[in-house]
BAFI-3210 file (N, C-alpha, C; in Angstrom, 3 decimals, decimal comma, padded with zeros to 6 digits):
// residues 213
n [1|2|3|4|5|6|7|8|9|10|11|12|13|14|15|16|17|18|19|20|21|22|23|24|25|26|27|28|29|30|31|32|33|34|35|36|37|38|39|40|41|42|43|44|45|46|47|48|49|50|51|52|53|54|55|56|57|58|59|60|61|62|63|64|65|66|67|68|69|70|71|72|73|74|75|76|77|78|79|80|81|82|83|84|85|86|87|88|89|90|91|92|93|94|95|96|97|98|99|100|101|102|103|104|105|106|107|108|109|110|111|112|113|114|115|116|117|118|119|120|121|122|123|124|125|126|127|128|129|130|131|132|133|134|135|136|137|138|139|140|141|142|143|144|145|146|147|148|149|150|151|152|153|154|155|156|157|158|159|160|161|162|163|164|165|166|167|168|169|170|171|172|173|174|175|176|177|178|179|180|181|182|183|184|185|186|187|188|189|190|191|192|193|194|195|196|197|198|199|200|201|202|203|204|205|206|207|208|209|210|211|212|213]
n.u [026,364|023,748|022,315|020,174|018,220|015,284|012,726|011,728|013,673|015,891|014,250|013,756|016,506|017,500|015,818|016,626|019,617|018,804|017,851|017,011|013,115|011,780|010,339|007,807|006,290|006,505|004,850|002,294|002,556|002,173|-000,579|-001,911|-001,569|-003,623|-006,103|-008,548|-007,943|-005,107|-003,193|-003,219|-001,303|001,650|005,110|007,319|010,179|009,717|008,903|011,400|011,853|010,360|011,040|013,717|014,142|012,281|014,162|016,778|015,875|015,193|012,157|009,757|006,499|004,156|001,823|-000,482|-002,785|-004,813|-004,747|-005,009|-004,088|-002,640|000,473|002,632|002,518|003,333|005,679|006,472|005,976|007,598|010,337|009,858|011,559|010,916|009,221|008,020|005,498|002,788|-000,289|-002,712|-004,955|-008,112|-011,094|-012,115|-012,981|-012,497|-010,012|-008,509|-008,536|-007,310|-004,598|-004,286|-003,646|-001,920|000,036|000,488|001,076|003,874|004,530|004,126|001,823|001,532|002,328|001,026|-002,073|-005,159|-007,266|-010,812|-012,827|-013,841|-011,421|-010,905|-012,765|-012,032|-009,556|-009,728|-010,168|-007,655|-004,525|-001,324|002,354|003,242|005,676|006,110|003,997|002,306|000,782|-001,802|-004,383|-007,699|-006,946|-008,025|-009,139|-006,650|-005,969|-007,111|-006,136|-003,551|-003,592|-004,625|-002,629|-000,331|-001,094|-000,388|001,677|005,294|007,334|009,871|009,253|008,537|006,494|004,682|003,774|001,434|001,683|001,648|002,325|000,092|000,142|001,884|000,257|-000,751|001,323|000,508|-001,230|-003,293|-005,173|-008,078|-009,379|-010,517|-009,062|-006,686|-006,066|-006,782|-004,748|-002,669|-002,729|-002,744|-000,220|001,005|000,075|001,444|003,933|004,286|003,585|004,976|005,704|006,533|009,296|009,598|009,759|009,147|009,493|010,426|009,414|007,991|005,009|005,233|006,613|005,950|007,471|007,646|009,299|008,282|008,514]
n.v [056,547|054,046|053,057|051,658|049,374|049,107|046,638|046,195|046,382|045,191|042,589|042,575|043,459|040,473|038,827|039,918|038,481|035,806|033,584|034,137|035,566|033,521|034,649|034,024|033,727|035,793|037,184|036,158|037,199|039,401|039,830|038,442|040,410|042,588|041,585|041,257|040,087|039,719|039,929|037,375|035,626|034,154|035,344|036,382|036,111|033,634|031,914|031,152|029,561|027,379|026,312|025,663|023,570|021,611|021,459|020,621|018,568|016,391|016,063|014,601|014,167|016,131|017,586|020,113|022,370|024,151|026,764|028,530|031,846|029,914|030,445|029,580|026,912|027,155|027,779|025,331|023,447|024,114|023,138|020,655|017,441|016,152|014,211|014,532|015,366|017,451|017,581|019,600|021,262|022,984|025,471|027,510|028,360|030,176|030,964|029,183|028,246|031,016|029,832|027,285|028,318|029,654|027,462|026,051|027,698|027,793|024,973|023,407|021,812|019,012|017,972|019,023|018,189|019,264|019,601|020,615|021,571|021,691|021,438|019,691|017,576|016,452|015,361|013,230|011,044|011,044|009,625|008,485|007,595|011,673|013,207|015,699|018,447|021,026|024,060|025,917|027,337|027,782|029,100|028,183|025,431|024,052|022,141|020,415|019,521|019,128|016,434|015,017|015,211|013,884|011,428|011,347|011,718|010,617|009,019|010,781|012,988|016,488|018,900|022,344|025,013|027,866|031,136|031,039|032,919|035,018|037,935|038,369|038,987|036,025|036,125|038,017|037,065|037,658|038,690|037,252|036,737|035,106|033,583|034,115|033,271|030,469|030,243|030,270|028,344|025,507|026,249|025,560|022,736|021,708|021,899|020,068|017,692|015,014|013,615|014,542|016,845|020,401|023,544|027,001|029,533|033,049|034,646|035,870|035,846|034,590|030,805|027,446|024,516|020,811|018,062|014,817|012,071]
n.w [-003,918|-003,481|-000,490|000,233|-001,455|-003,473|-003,581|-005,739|-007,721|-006,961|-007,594|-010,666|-011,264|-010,414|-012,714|-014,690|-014,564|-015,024|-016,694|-020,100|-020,796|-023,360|-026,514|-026,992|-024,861|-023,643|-025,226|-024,394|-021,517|-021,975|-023,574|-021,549|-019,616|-020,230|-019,105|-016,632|-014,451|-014,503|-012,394|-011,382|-012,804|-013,123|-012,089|-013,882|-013,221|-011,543|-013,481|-014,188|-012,251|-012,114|-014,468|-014,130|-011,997|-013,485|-015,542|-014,097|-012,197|-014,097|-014,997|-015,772|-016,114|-015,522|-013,699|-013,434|-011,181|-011,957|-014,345|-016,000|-018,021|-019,437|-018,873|-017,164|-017,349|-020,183|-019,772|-018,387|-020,264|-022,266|-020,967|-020,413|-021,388|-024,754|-025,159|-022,472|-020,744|-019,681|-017,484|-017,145|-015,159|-015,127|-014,864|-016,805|-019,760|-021,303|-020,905|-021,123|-023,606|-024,750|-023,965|-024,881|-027,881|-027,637|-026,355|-029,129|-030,991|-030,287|-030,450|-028,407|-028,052|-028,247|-025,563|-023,573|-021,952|-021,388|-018,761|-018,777|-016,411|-012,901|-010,575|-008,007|-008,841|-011,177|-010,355|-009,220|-011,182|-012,314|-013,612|-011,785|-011,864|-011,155|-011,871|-011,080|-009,144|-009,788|-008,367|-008,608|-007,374|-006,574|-003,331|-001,187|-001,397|-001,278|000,460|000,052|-002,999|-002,407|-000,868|-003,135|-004,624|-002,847|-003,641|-005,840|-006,720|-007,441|-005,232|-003,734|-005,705|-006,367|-005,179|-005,680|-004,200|-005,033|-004,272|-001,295|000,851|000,377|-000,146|002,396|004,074|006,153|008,060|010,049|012,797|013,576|011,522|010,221|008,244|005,631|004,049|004,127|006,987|005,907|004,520|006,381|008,192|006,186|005,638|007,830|008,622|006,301|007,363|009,703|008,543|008,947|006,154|004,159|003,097|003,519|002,172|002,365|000,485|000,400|-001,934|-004,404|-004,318|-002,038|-002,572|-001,734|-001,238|-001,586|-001,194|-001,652|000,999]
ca.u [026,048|022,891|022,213|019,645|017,363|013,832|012,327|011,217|014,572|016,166|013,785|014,321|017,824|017,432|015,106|018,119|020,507|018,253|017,727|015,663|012,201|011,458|009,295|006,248|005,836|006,433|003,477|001,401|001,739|001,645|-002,000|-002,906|-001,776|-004,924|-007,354|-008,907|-007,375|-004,097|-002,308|-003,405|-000,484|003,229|006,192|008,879|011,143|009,001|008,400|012,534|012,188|009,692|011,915|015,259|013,347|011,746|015,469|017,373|015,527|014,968|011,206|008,896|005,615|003,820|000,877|-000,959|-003,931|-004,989|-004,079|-005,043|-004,000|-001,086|002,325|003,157|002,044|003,474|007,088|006,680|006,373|008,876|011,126|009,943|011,706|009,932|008,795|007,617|003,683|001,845|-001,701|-003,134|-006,591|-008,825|-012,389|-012,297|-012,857|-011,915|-008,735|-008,083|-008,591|-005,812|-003,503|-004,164|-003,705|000,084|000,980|000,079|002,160|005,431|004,760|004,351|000,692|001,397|003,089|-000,308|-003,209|-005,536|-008,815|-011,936|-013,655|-013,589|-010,050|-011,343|-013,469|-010,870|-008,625|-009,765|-009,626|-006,351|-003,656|-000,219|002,713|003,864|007,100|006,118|002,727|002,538|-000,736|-001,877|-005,932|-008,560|-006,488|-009,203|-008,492|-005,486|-006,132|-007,981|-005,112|-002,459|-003,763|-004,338|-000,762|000,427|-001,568|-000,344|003,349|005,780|008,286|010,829|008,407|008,277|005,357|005,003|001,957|001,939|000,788|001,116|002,532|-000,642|000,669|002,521|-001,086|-000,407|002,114|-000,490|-002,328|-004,679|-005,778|-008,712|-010,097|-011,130|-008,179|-004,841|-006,511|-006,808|-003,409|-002,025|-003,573|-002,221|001,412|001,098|-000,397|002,464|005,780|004,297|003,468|006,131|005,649|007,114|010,266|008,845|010,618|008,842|010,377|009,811|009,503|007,013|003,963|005,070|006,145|006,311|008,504|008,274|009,671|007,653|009,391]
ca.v [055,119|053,963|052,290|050,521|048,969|049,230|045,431|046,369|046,881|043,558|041,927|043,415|042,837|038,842|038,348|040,361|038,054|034,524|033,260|035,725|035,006|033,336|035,544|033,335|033,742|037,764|037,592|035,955|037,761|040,877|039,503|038,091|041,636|043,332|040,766|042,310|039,057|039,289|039,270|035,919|034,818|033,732|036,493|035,697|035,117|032,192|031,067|030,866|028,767|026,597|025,672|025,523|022,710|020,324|020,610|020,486|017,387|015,749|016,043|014,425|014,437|017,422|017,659|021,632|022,306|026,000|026,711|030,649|031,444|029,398|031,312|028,347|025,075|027,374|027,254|023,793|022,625|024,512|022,773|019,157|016,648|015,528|012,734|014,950|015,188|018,179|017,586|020,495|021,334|024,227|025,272|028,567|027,964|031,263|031,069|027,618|028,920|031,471|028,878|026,347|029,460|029,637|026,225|025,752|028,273|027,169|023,696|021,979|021,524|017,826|017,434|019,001|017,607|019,887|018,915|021,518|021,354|021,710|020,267|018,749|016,644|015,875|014,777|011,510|010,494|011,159|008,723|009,212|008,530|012,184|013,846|017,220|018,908|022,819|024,484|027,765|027,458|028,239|028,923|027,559|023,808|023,776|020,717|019,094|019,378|018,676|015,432|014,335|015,801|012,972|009,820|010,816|011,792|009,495|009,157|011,722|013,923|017,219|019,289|023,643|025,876|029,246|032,096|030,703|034,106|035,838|038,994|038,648|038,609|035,003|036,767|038,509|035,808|038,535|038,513|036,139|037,143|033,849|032,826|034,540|031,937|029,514|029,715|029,814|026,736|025,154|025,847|025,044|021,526|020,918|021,991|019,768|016,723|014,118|012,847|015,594|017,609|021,585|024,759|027,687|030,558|034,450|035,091|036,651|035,911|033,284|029,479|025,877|023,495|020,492|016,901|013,708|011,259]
ca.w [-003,836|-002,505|000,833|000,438|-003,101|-003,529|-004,027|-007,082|-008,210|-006,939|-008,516|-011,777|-010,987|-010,324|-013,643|-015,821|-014,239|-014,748|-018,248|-019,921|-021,017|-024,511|-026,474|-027,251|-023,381|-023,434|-025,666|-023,886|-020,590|-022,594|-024,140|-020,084|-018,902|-020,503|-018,350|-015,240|-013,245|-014,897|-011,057|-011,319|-013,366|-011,973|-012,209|-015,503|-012,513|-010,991|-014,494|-014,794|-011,519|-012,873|-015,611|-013,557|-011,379|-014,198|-016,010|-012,797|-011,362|-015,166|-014,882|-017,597|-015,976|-014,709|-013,092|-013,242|-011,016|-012,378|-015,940|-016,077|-019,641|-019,937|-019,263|-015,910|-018,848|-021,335|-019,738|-018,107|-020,879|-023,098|-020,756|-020,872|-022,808|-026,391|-024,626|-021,827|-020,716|-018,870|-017,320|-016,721|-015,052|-015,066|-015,211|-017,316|-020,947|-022,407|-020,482|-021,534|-024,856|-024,599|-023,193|-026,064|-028,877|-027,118|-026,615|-030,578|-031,516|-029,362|-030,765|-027,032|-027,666|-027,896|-024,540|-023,028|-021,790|-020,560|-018,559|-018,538|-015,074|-011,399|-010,245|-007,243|-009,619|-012,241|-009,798|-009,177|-012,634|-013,193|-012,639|-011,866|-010,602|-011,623|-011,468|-009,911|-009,435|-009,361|-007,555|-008,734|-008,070|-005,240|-002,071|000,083|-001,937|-001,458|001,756|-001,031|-003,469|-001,621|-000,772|-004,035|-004,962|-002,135|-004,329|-007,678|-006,865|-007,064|-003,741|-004,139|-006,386|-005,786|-005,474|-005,839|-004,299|-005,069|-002,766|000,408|001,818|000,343|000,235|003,575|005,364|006,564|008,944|011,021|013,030|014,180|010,340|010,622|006,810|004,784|002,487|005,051|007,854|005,709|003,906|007,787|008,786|005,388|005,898|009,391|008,097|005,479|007,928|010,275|007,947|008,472|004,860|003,356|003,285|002,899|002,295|002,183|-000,096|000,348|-002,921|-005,228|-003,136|-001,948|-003,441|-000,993|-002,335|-000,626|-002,055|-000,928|000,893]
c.u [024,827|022,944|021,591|018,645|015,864|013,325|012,295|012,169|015,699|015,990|013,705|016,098|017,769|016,770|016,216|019,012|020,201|018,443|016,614|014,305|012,006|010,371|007,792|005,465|005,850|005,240|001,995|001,355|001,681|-000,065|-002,721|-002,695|-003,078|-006,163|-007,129|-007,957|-006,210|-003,052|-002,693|-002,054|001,127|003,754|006,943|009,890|010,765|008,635|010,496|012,574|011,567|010,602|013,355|014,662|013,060|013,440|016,424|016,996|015,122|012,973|010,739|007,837|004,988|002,429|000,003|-002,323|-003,948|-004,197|-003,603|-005,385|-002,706|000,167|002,826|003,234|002,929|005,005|007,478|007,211|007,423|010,293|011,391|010,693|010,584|009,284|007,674|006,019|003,640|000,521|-001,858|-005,028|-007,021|-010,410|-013,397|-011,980|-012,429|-010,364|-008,056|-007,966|-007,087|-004,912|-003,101|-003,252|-001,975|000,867|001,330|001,583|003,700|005,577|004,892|003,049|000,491|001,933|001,979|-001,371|-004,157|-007,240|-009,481|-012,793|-013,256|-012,144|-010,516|-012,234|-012,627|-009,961|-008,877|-009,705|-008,809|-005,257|-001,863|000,827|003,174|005,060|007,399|004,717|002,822|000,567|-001,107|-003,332|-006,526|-008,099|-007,153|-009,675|-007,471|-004,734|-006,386|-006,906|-004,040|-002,838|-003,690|-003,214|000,025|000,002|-000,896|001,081|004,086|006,775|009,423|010,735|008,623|007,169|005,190|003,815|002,673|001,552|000,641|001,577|001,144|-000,823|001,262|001,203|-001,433|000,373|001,320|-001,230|-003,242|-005,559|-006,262|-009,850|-010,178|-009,529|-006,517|-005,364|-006,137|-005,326|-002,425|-002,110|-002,809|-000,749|001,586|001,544|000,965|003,639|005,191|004,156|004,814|006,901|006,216|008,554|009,984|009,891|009,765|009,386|009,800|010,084|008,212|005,562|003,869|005,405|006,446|006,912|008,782|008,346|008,539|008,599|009,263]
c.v [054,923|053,048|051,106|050,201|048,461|047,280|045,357|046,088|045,031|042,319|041,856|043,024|041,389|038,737|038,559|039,163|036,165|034,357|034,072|034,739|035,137|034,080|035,419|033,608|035,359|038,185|037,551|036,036|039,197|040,779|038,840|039,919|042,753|042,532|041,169|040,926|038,344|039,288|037,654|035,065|035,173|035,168|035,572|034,787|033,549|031,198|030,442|029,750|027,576|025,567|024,999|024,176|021,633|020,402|020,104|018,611|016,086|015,507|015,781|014,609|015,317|017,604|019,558|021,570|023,843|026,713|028,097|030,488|030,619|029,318|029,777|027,505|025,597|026,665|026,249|023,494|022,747|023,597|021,466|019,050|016,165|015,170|013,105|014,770|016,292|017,841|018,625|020,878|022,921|024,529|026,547|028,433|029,067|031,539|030,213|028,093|029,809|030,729|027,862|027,122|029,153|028,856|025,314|026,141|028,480|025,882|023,192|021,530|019,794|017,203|017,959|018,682|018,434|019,159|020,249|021,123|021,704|020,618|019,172|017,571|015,571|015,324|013,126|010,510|010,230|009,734|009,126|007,899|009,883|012,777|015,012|017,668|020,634|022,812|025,991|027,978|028,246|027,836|028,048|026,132|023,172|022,458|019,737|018,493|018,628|016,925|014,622|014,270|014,340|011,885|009,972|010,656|010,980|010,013|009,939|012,978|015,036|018,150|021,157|024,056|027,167|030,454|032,170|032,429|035,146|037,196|039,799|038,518|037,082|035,210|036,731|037,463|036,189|038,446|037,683|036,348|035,473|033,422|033,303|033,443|030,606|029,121|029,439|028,519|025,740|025,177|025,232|023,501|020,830|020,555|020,868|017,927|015,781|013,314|013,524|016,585|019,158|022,970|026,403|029,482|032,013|035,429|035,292|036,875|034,679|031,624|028,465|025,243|022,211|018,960|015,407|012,636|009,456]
c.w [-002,931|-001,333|001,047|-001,242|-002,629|-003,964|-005,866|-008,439|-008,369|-007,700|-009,803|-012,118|-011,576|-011,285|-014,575|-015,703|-014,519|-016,072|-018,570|-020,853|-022,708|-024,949|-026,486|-025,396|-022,972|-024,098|-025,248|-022,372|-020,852|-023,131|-022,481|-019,186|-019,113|-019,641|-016,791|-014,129|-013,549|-013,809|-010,654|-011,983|-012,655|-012,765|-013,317|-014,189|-011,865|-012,250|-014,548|-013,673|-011,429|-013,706|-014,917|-012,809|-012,151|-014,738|-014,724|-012,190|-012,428|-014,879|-016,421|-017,726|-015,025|-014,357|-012,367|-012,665|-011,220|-013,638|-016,147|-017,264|-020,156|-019,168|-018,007|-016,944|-019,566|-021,057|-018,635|-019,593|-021,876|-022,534|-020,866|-021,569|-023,928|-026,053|-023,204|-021,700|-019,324|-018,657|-016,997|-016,797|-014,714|-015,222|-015,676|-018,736|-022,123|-022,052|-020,920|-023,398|-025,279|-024,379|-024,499|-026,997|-029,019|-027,179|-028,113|-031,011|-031,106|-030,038|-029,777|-027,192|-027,227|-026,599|-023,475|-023,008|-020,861|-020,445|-017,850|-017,332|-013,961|-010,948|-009,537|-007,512|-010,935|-011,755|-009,859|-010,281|-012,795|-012,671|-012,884|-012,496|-011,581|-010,925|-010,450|-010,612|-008,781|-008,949|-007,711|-008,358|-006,408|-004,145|-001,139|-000,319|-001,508|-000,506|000,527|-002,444|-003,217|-000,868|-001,999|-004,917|-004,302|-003,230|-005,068|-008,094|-006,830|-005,971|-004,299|-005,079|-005,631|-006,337|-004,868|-005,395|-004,024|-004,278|-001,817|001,125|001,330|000,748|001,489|004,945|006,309|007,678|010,111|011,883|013,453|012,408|010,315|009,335|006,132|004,933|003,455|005,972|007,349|005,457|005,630|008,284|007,562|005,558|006,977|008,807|007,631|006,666|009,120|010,082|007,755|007,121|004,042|003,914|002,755|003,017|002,134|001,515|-000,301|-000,330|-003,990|-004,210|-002,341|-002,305|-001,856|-001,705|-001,250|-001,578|-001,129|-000,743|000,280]
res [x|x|x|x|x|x|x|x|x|x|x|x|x|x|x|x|x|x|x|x|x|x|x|x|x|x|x|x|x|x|x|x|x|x|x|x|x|x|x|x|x|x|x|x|x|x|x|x|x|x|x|x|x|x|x|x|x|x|x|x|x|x|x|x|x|x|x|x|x|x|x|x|x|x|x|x|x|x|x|x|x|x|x|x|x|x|x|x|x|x|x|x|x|x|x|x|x|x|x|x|x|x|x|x|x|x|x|x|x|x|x|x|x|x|x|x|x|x|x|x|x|x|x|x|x|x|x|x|x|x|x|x|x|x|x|x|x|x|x|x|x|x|x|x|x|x|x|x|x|x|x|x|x|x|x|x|x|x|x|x|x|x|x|x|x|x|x|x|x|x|x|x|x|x|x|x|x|x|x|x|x|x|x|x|x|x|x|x|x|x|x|x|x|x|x|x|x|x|x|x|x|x|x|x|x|x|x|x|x|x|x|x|x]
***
């Protein structure tokens, strides 16, 4: 009997044990796993917690800053209701491309709305209130985000950023590298923000989860 289990293994474990992943979404991080910046996209298990979250809390409107190719939009929106609505922003058009291709062939395309550009530019456009806003984009935004996350949400919204443990280098406070600084300074920010209720979870690389009050 062993003593102790390798992460690797756990985790592996906990995905077996979750709802398992629909295949339209096995395809398409089997088709993002060939792209040089395919650690860019969430874990199956963070996609099952994704989903557990919009059904869990009845979520209709979703709010995506960082698209990738999909697989996050893909299984938002698989989970929406009919009636449901994803925004999702990005400002990579061959990625966006992939993403569309997917949500076609699932049949959610109509519950997405995706906008081509710089977030921090598309933001102000947009109007809310939404239900919950996930954050997958340029760590070193994520002030700039997270503000406009507060306008659009409605009170009791909750709102997801991904990476904050940046591969545990956030830890270190001697680590004074760009993007571990910054994400330090960022959690700091949130757990200290009275406006919000924040949880920080030490899981995949990372998720925040914090509800607006």
């Amino acid at each position: 009997m062993k003593d102790r289990f390798d992460l690797s293994e756990i985790v592996s474990y906990a995905t077996s044990i979750s709802r398992g992943e629909q295949i339209i979404l096995h395809k398409l991080r089997e088709e993002t796993s060939q792209l040089p910046e395919a650690m860019m996209m969430i874990t199956p298990l963070q996609g099952r917690l994704l989903e557990f979250l919009i059904r869990w809390g009845g979520v209709k409107q979703v709010l995506e800053i960082g698209t990738f190719t999909g697989y996050s939009a893909l299984t938002m929106a698989l989970a929406l209701p009919e009636e449901g609505k994803l925004v999702s922003l990005d400002k990579h058009e061959g990625w966006v491309q992939i993403a569309q291709r997917y949500w076609g062939m699932a049949g959610v395309d109509h519950k997405v709305e995706v906008h081509l550009g710089l977030a921090h530019e598309t933001l102000p456009t947009l109007q809310g209130p939404f239900d919950m806003v996930f954050v997958d984009a340029d760590k070193q935004r994520y002030e700039v985000y997270y503000k406009f996350a507060m306008k659009l949400l409605r009170p009791g919204g909750l709102m997801v950023f991904d990476n904050t443990l940046w591969g545990g280098s956030v830890v270190d406070p001697l680590n004074q590298e760009d993007t571990p600084r910054y994400l330090r300074a960022f959690n700091n920010r949130l757990r200290d923000d009275e406006h919000i209720h924040p949880v920080l979870l030490p899981f995949a690389d990372g998720m925040i989860l914090a509800t607006k009050r």
